[in-house]
KOLKE-331872 format. One record per residue (C-alpha): residue in three letters; y, z, x. Coordinates in Angstrom, 1 decimal. Layout:
residues N
PT  code       v       w       u
PT   ALA       Y       Z       X
...
end
This chain:
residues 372
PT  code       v       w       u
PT   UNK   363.1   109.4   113.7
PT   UNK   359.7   108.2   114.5
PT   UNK   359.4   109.7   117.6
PT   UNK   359.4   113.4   115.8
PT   UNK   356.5   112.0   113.8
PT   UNK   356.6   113.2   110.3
PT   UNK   360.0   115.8   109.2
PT   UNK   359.7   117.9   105.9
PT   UNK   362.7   120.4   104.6
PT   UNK   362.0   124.2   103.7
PT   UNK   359.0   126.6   103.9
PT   UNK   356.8   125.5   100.8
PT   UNK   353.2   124.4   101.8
PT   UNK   354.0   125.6   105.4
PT   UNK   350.3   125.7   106.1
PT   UNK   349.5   122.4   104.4
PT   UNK   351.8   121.0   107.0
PT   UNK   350.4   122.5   110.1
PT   UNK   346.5   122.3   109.7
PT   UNK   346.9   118.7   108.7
PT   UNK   349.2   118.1   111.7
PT   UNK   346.2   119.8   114.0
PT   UNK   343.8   117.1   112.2
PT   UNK   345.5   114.4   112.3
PT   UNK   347.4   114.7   115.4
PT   UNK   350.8   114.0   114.7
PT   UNK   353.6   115.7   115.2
PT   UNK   355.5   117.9   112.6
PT   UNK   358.9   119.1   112.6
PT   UNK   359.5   121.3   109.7
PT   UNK   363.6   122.3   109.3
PT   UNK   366.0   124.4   106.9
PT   UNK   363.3   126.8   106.9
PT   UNK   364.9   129.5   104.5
PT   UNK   368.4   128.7   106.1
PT   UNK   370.2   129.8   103.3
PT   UNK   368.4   133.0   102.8
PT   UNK   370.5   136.4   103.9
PT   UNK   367.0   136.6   106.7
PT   UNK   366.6   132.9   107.4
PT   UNK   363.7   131.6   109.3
PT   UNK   360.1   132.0   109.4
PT   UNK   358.5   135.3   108.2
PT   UNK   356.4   137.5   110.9
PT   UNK   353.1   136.4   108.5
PT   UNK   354.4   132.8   109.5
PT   UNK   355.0   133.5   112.7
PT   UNK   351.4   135.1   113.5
PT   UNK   349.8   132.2   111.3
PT   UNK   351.2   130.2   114.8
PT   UNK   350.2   131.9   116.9
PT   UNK   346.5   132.0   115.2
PT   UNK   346.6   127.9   115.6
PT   UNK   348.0   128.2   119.3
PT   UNK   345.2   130.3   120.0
PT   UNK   342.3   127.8   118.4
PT   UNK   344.3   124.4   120.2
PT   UNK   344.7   124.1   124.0
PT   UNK   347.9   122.2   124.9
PT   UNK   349.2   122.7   121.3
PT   UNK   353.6   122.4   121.7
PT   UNK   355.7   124.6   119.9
PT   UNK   359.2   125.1   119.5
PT   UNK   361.3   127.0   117.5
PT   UNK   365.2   127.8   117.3
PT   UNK   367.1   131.0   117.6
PT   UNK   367.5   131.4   114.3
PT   UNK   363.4   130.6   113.4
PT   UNK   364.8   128.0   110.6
PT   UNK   363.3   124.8   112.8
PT   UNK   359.9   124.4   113.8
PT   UNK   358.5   121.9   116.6
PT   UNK   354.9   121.5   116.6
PT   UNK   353.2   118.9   118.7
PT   UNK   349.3   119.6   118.0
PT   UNK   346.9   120.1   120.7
PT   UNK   343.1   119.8   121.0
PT   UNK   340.6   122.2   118.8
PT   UNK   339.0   124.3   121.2
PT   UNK   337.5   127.3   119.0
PT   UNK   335.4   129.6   120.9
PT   UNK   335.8   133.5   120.6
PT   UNK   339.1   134.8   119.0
PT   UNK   340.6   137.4   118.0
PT   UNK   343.5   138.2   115.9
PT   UNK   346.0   140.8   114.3
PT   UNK   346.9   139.1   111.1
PT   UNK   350.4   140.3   109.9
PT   UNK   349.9   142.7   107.1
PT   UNK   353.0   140.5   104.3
PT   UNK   349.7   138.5   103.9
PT   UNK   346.1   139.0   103.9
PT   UNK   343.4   137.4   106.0
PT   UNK   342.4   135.2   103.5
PT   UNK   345.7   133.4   104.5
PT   UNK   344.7   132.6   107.7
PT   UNK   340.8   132.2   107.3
PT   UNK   341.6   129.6   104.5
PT   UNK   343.5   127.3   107.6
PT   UNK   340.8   128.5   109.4
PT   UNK   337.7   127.4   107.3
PT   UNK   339.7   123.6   107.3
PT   UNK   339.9   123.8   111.4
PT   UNK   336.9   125.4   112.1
PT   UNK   334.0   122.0   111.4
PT   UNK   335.9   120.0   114.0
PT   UNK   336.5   122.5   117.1
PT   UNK   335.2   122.0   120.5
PT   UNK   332.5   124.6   120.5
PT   UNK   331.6   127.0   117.4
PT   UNK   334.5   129.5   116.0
PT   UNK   333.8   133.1   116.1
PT   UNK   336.7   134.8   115.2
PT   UNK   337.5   138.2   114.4
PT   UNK   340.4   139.1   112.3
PT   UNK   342.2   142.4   111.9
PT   UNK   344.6   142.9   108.9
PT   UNK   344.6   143.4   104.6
PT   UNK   340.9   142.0   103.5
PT   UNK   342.1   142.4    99.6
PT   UNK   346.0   142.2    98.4
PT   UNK   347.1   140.7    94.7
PT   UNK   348.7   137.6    96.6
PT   UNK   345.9   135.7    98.3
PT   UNK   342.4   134.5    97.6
PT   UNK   340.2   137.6    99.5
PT   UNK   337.4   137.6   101.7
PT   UNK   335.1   138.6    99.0
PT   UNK   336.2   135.2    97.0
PT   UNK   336.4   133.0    99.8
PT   UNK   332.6   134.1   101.0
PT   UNK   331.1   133.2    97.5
PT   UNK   333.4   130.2    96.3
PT   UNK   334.6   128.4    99.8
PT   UNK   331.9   128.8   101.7
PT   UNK   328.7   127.2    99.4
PT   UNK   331.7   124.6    99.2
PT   UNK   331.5   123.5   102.8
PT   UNK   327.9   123.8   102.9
PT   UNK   328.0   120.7   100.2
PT   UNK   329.6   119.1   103.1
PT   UNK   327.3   119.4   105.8
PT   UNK   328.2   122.2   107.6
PT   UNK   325.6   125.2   107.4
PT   UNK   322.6   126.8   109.6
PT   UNK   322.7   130.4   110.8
PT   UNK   326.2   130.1   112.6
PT   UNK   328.2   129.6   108.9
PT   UNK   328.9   133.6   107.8
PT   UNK   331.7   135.6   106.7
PT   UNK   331.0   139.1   107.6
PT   UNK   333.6   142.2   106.2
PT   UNK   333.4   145.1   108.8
PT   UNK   336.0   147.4   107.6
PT   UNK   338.6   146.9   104.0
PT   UNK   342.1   147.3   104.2
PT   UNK   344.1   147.5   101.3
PT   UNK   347.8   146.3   101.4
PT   UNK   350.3   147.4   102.4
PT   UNK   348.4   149.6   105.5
PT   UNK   345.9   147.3   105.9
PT   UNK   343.2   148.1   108.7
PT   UNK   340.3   145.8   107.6
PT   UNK   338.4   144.0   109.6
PT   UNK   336.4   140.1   109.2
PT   UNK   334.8   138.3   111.5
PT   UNK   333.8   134.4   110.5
PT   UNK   331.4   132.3   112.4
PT   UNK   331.4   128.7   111.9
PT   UNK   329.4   126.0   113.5
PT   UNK   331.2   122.6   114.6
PT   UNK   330.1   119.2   112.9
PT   UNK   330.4   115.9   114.2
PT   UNK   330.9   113.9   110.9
PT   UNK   331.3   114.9   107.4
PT   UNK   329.1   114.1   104.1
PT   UNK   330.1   112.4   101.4
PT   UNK   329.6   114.0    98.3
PT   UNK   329.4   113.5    94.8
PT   UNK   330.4   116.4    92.8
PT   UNK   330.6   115.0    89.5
PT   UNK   328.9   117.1    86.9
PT   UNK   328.8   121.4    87.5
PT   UNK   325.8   121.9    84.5
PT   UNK   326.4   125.1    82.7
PT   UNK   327.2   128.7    84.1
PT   UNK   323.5   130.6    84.5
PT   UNK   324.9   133.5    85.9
PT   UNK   327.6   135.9    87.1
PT   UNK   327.5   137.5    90.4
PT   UNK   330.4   140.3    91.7
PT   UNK   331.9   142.7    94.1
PT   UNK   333.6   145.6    92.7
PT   UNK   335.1   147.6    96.0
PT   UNK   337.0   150.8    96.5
PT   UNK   338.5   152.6    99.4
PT   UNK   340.2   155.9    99.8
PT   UNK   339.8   156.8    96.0
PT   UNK   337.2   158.4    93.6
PT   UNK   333.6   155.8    94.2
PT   UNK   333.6   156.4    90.5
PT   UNK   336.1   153.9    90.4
PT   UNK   333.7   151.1    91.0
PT   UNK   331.8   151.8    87.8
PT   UNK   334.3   152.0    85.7
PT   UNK   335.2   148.5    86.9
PT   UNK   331.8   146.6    86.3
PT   UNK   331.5   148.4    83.0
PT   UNK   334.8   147.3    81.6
PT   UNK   334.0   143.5    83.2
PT   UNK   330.5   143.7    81.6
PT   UNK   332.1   144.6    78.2
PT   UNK   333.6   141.5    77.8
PT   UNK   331.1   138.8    79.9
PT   UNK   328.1   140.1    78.2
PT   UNK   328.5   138.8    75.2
PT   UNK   328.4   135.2    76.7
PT   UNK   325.0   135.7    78.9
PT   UNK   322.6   138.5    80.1
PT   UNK   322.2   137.5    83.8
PT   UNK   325.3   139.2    84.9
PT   UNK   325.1   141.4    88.4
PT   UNK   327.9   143.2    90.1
PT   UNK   327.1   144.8    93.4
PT   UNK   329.1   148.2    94.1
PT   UNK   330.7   148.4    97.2
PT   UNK   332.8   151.8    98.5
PT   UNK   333.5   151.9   102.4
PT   UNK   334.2   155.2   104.0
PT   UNK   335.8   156.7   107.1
PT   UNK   336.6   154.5   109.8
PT   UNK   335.5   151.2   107.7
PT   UNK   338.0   151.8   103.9
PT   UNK   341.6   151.0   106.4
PT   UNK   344.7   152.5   105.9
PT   UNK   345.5   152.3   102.2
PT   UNK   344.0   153.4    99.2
PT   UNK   342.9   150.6    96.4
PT   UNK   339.9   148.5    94.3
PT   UNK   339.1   145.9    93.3
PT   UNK   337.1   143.3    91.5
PT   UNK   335.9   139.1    92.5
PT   UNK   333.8   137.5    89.9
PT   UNK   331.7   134.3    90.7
PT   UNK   330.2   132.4    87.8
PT   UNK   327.4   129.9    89.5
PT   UNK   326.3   126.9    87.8
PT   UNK   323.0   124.7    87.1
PT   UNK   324.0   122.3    89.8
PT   UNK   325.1   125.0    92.2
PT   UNK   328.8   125.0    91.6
PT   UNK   330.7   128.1    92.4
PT   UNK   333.9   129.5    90.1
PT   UNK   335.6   132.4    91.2
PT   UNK   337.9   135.0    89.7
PT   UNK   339.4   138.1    91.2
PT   UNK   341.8   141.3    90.7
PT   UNK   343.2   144.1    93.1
PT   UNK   344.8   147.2    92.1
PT   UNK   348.3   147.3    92.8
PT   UNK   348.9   148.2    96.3
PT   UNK   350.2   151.8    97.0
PT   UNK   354.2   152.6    96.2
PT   UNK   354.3   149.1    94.9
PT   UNK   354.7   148.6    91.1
PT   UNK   353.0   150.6    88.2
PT   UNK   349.6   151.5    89.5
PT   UNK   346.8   149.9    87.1
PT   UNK   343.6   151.4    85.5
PT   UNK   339.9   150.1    86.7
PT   UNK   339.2   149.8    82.8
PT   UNK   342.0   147.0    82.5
PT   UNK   341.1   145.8    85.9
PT   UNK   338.0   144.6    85.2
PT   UNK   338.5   143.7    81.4
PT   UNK   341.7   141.1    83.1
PT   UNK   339.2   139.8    85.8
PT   UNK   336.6   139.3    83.4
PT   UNK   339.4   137.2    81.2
PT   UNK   340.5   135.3    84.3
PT   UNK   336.5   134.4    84.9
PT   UNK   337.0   133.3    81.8
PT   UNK   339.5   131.3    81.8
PT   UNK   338.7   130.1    85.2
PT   UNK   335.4   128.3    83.7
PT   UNK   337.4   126.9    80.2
PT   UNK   339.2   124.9    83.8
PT   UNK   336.0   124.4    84.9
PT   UNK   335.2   121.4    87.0
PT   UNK   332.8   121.3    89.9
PT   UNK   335.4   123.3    92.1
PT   UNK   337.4   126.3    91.2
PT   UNK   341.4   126.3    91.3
PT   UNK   341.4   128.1    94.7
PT   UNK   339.1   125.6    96.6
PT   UNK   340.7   122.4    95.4
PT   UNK   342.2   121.4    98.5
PT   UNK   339.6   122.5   100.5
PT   UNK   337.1   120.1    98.7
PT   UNK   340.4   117.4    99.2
PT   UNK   340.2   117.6   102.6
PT   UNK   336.5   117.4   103.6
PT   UNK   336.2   114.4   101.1
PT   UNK   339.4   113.2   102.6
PT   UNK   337.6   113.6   106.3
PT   UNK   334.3   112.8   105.1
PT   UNK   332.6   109.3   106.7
PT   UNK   333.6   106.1   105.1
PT   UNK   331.9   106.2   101.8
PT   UNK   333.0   107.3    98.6
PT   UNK   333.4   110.6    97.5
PT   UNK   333.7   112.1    93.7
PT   UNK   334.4   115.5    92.9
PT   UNK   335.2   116.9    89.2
PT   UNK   338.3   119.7    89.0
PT   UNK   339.8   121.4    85.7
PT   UNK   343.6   120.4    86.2
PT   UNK   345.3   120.1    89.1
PT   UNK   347.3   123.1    90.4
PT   UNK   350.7   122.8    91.9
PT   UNK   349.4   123.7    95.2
PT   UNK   346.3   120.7    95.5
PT   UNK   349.5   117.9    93.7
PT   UNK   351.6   119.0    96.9
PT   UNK   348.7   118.7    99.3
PT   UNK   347.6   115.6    97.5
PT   UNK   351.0   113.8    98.7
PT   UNK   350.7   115.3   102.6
PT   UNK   347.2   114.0   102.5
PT   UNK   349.1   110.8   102.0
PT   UNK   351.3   111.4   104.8
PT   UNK   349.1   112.8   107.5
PT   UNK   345.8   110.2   106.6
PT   UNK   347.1   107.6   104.2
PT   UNK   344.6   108.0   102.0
PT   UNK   345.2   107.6    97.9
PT   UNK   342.9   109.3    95.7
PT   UNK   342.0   107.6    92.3
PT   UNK   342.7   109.9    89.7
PT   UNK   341.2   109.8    86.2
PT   UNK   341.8   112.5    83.4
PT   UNK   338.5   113.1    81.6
PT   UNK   339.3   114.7    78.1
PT   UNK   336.1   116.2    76.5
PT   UNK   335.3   115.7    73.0
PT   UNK   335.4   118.2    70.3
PT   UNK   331.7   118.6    70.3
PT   UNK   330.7   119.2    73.6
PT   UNK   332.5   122.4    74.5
PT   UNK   333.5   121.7    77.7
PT   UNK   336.9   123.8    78.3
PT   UNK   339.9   121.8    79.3
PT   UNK   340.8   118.2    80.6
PT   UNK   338.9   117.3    83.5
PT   UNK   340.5   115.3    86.2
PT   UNK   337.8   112.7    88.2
PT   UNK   339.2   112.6    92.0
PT   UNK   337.6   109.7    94.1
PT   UNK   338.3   108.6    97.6
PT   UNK   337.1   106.7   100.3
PT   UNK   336.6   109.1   103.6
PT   UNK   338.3   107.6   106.7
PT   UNK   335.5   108.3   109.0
PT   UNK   337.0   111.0   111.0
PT   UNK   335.0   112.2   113.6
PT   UNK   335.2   115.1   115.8
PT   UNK   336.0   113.5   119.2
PT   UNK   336.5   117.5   120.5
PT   UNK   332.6   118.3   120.2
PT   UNK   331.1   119.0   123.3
PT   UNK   328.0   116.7   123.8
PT   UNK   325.0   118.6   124.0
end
């Protein structure tokens, strides 16, 4: 079996699989994918996710059967440059951009890459989230300067979708090592509340029922308004809300709602909107730690990648996710972590157990980098 490199069963943590395949370079071969399902194989979103990674590699190998329930993939080189691409609408872009914001450090030349698709759905993390939790998270790393944005042209709501991002991202030849071991206290709460195709009242009634309940924790709170028209609010009607609660030492937590998307499900007020996003900030910071539960195996990785020195970063408890990525980690890069659960006194206030992740980087270094 050795020569197929490393074989996994089913289509959990698909993506894990795949972008740690790309960095490590070994070969994956992923089968039973849904093969007992009355539509076995992989799902279009899966399907375009592929072709996103063919079109960032050069020489990447993929195979797939008939029926879609095996998958071959031999990874190529990063190359990055310009791309664009027509994310399938099951999922939204932030289920490609966060593969992409793990790639993107260790291309050949700088990523630009313009996506097409559902900016905000209830599923995955949004663009709004990603560009005020994921990204100050890299820049801890190392990678920053001009070329490190996350711009939103157009929204699209699911199901019609019709948004539009485009994320730029520089290339890095090493990562840093970091040490991310105490967040401080929250000082203030920064938002997007966002509407297309309905009343722009909408938005205010959302940051005034989020206010209602975060201000009686702390004044500085700020939610920017944000209703696209014409060409630039998509296909589909919808609003929403992200909530990002920054810390003394410059730790970003996020939290986030979107209404129901159209003909799907009971249709939900902006009043309870907001009031549940405010809860889920909330309860969001009682986890706590120095990374939110989205961005855990983000911050895995780079520490993973970083050079070989010891990294430290606090999280709130582990989510099922970051456990299953913590074990491919293991197969792709054989590299433990050393875990210790922090429990905080009584006294002190400071939400829920902690967990204490250190690891020793292997020293990867982006051989794909062009020498300037």
């Amino acid at each position: 079996m050795a020569s197929h490199g490393l074989v996994y069963d089913g289509c959990n943590f698909f993506r894990q699989r795949l972008v740690l395949a790309t960095l490590s370079g070994k070969r994956v071969k992923i089968k039973n994918i849904r093969s007992k399902d009355d539509n076995p194989g992989l799902r279009d979103c899966e399907a375009s996710f592929i072709r996103l990674l063919d079109k960032v590699t050069n020489g990447s190998r993929i195979e797939i059967n008939q029926t879609g329930t095996v998958l071959f993939y031999q990874p190529g080189l990063l190359c990055g440059g310009v791309v664009e691409h027509d994310c399938n609408t099951q999922r939204s872009v932030g289920y490609y951009l966060e593969a992409l914001l793990m790639l993107a450090p260790f291309m050949k030349t700088s990523l630009k890459a313009t996506l097409r698709g559902v900016t905000n759905d209830p599923v995955d993390p949004t663009v709004d989230l990603l560009k005020s939790t994921a990204l100050p998270l890299t820049r801890k790393f190392g990678i920053d300067g001009e070329g490190f944005d996350l711009k939103v042209v157009k929204r699209g709501m699911a199901p019609g979708g019709g948004g539009e991002v485009v994320f730029t991202c520089p290339v890095r030849r090493t990562m840093m090592p970091v040490q991310l071991t105490d967040p401080g206290k929250i000082k203030r709460i920064r938002g997007v509340a966002y509407s297309v195709r309905v009343s722009p009242q909408m938005t205010n009634r959302l940051v005034e029922s989020a206010r209602g309940v975060l201000n009686h924790f702390l004044p500085d709170i700020y939610i920017h308004t944000d209703h696209m028209k014409g060409a630039n609010s998509g296909k589909s009607p919808g609003f929403g809300l992200t909530l990002v609660a920054e810390t003394l030492n410059g730790c970003f937590l996020g939290a986030e709602m979107s209404s129901t998307p159209q003909g799907q499900g009971d249709p939900v007020l902006p009043e309870d909107l907001g009031r549940n996003c405010a809860q889920l900030l909330l309860e969001e910071i009682h986890r706590g730690g120095s990374v939110d539960s989205s961005n855990q195996s983000l911050a895995l990785l780079f520490m993973t990648l970083g050079q070989q020195d010891v990294s430290k970063v606090l999280l709130g408890p582990l989510s099922p996710y970051t456990i299953e990525f913590l074990r491919h980690i293991r197969d792709f890069f054989q590299i433990l972590f050393k875990i210790e659960v922090q429990k905080p006194s009584e006294d002190e206030r400071k939400g829920g157990d902690k967990v204490l992740m250190t690891c020793v980087g292997v020293g990867y270094s982006n051989i794909n980098k062009t020498l300037k």
